[in-house]
C-alpha positions, 0 to 999 in steps of 0.5 A: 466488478468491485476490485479491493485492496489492503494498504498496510503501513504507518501513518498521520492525518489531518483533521482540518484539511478534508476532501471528498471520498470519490464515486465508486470508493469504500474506505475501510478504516482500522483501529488498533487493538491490544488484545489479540485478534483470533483467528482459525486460519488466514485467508487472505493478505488483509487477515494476514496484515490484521494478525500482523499489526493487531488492528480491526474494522473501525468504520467505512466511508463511503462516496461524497463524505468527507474525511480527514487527509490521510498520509501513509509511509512504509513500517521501519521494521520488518512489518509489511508496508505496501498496497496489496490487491485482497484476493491474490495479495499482489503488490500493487503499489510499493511504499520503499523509500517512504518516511513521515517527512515523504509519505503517499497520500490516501487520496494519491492511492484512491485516484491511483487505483479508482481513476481508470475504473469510473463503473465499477466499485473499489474498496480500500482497507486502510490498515495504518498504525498512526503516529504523530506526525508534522505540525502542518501539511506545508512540510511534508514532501508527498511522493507518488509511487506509481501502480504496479501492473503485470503484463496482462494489465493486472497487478504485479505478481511481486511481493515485498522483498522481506517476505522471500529473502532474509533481511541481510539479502534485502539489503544486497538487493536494495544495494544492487538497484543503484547500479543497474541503469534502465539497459542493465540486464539484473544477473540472473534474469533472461530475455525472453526470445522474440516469438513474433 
């Protein structure tokens, strides 16, 4: 079962430091566009994100190519920053706290979400604005944002906070996090009783 997903965000890359697509991958990547995309109605969070940042298809790669090394951080505006599963447009790895001195890696989000999946496809649509970034590599403080999963194994059922609250409400949130240590119950949320 192929499982795909949309990564949206701004990003670099390096044309002489290149790997490998791993077995079992499809990257899609866009290119920006400066007329308007048409659309009669979105489907899905990449129809979504496409309208959103007016990007298209450009080419795919596919297992053992070679293609430069890709670095994404999340957008400084209220634009959509995150990966997202296609069909449900959960949020399954989230770029907060990602800038041009400290993005995610393609190959961090390829190995994170192909790793445990060896016989079936992923595919990866790489909806990045490119920006000039650092000279070299030797500067850049990588971060590895863990998967995102629900109960049931699956991608989290999350959205990113700036498509339910107003952006003053994001920051109260955002603010809250700091205070509340891995004990701390979040105000408002209740502990399900123990059914066993």
């Amino acid at each position: 079962m192929t499982k795909t997903y949309v990564v949206s965000g701004c990003g670099m890359k390096f044309d002489a430091a290149l790997w490998p697509v791993p077995p079992g991958v499809e990257i899609h990547f866009y290119f920006q566009c400066m007329r308007e995309p048409q659309f009669y109605k979105t489907r899905t969070i990449l129809d979504k994100l496409m309208l959103e940042v007016g990007m298209f298809p450009d080419r795919v790669a596919t297992s053992g190519e070679m293609i430069p090394s890709h670095f994404c951080w999340a957008h400084p505006d209220e634009t959509t920053s995150g990966v997202f599963r296609r069909s449900s447009g959960g949020l399954a790895i989230d770029l907060e706290g990602t800038d041009a001195q400290r993005p995610v890696a393609l190959s961090h989000i390829v190995k994170t979400l192909a790793g445990d999946r060896a016989r079936s496809t992923t595919v990866i649509h790489w909806i990045v604005k490119e920006e000039e970034g650092p000279a070299d590599l030797s500067g850049l403080d990588c971060l590895y944002p863990p998967r995102l999963r629900s109960a049931d194994g699956e991608e989290s059922q999350h959205v990113p906070l700036s498509d339910v609250l107003p952006p003053a409400e994001v920051e109260a949130v955002r603010a809250s996090r700091a205070q509340l240590g891995p004990m701390t119950e979040w105000p408002g949320v209740r502990r399900r009783a123990n059914t066993r």
